[in-house]
C-alpha positions as CSV (number, residue, x, y, z in Angstrom):
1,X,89.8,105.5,105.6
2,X,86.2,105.1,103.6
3,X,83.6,107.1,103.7
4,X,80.0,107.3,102.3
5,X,77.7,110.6,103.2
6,X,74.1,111.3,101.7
7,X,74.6,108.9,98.8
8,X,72.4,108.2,96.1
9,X,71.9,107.2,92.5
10,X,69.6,107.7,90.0
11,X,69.2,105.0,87.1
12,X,68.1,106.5,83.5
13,X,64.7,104.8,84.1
14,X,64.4,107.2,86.9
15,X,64.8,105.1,90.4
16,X,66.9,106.5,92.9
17,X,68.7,104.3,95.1
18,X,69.8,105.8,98.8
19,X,72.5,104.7,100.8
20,X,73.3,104.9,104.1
21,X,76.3,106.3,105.8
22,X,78.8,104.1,106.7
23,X,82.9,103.8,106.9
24,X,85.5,101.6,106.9
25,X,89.0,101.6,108.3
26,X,92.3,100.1,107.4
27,X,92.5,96.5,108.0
28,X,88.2,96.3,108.6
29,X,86.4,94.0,106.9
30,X,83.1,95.1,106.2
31,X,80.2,93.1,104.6
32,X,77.2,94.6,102.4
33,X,74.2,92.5,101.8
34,X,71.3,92.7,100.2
35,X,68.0,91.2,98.2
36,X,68.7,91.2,94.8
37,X,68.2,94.3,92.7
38,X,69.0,96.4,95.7
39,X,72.1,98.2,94.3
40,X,75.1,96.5,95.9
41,X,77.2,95.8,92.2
42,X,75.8,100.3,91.9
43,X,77.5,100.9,95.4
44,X,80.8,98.9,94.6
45,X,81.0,100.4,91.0
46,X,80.7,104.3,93.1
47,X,82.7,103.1,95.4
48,X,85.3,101.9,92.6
49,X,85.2,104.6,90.4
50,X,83.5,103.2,87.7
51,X,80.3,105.3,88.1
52,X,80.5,108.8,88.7
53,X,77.2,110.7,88.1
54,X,76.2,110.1,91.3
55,X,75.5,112.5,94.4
56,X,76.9,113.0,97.7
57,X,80.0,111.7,99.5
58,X,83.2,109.0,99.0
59,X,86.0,110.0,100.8
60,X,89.2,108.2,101.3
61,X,91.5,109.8,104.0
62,X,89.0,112.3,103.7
63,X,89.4,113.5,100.3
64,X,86.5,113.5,97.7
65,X,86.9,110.7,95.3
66,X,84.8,112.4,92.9
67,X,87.0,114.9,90.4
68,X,90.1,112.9,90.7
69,X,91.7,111.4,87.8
70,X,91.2,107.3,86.8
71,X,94.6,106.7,87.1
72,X,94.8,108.4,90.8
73,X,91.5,106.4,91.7
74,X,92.9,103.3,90.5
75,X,95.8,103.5,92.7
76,X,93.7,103.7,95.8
77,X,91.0,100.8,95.1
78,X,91.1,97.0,94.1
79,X,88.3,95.4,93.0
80,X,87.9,92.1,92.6
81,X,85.0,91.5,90.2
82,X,82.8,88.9,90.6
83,X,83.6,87.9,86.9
84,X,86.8,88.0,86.3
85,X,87.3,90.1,82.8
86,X,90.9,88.4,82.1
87,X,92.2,89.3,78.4
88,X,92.1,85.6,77.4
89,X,95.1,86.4,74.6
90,X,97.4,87.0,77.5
91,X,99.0,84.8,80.3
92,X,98.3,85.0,83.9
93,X,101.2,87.1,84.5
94,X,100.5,89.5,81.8
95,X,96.8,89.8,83.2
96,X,98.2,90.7,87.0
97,X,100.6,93.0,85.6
98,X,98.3,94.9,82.9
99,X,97.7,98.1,84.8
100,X,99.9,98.6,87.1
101,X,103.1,100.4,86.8
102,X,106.3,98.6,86.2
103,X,107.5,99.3,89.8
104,X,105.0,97.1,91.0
105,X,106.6,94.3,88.8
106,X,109.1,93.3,91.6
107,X,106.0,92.4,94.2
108,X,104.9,89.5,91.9
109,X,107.1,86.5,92.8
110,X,105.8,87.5,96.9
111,X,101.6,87.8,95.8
112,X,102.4,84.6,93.6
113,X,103.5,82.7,96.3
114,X,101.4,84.3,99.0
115,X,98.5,83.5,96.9
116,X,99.1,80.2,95.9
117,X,99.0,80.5,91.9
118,X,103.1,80.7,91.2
119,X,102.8,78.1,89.4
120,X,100.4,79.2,87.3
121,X,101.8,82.4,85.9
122,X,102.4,81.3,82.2
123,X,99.0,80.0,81.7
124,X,96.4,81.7,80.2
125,X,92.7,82.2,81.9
126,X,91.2,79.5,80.0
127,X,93.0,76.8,81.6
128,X,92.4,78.2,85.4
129,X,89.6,76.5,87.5
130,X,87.3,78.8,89.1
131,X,89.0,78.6,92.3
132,X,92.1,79.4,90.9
133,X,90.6,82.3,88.5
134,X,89.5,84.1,92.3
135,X,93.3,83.7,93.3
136,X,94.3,85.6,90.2
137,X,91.7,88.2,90.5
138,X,92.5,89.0,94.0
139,X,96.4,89.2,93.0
140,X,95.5,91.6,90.2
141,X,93.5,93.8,92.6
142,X,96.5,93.8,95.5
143,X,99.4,94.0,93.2
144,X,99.1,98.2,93.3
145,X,98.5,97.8,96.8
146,X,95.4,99.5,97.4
147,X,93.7,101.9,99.8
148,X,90.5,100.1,99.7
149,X,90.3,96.5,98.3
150,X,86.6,96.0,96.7
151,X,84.9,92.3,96.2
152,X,82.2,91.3,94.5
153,X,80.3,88.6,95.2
154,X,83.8,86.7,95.7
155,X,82.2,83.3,96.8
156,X,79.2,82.8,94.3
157,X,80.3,79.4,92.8
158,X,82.4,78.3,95.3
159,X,81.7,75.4,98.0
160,X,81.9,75.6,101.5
161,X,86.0,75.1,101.8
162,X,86.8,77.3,98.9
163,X,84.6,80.2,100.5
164,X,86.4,80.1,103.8
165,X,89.2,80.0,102.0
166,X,88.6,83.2,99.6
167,X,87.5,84.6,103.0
168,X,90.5,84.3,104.9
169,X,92.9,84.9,102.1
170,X,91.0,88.2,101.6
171,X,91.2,89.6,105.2
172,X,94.8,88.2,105.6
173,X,95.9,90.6,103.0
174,X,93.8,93.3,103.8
175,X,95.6,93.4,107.1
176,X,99.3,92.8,105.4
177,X,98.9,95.7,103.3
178,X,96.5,97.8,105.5
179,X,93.7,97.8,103.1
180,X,89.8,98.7,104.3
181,X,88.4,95.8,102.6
182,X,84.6,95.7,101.7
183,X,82.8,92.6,100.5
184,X,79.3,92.9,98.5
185,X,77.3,89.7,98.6
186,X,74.4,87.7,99.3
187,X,76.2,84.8,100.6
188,X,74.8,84.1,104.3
189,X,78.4,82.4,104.9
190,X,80.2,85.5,104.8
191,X,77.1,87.0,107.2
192,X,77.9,84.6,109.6
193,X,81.7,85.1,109.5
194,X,81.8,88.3,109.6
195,X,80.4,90.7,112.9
196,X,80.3,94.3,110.7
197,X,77.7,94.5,107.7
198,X,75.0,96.9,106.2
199,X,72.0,95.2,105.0
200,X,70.7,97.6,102.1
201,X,66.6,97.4,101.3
């Protein structure tokens, strides 16, 4: 599904960070770790599309992300930021729906329920506890049904039950919709619940 050959990235200032090889299949869950400052937000941004003057490899199904269009990359990876960047001028709904094409529309009512936050739909971002603000990002990253769902840091402020909660609800709809699903964070409770992880120096 994902893969990462002879990666690096050079900041303006002149450091390069390297990366090791690694992949990740439909319905995996693999973790990334790291010390802070190490380059793990750098490798999900890559990984996402969101930076592209790197060098080397990201493949999915082993074509070259790099060259392809925005709107083609965006249809093959989620990301679930670990701020969520909602528009605060428009509902819940409006925010799920914003970039995804109106035949995704219909798959709403079944992420909303799925997810827990049907009933929060005609609100708007400021009135959402953090808890509920994670639910709404991970809808808005599944609702185009994704190749590769990418999260950041998806458990920093949340307690113990909330994180195996995020947790779960992440790999259980990974595996619904077949997604390779890749989790960058420092949280040693994800490290413990998960068996596959790259620890980057």
């Amino acid at each position: 599904m994902l893969a990462v050959r002879n990666l690096t990235y050079t900041y303006d200032n002149a450091v390069t960070l390297r990366y090791p090889d690694f992949s990740c299949a439909r319905e995996e869950t693999l973790l990334i770790t790291g010390r802070s400052g190490c380059g793990k937000t750098t490798l999900l941004h890559i990984l996402g599309g969101l930076i592209n003057n790197y060098k080397g490899e990201v493949c999915i199904d082993d074509l070259l992300i790099s060259g392809q269009s925005t709107q083609l990359q965006n249809r093959k990876m989620g990301i679930i930021f670990q701020h969520s960047h909602f528009i605060k001028g428009l509902t819940v709904r409006d925010n799920i729906l914003v970039a995804v094409k109106r035949d995704k529309y219909k798959f709403l009512p079944v992420f909303s329920e799925d997810l827990g936050i049907a009933h929060l739909l005609n609100k708007f971002p400021s009135q959402l506890s953090q808890g509920e603000k994670q639910r709404v990002g991970i809808a808005r990253a599944l609702i185009g049904h994704p190749m590769v769902l990418l999260a950041d840091e998806p458990t920093s402020s949340l307690d113990d039950e909330n994180t195996d909660a995020v947790l779960s609800l992440l790999r259980e709809q990974a595996t619904i919709y077949h997604s390779a699903l890749i989790i960058v964070s420092h949280d040693d409770r994800i490290k413990k619940a998960l068996n596959s992880h790259i620890e980057l120096t």
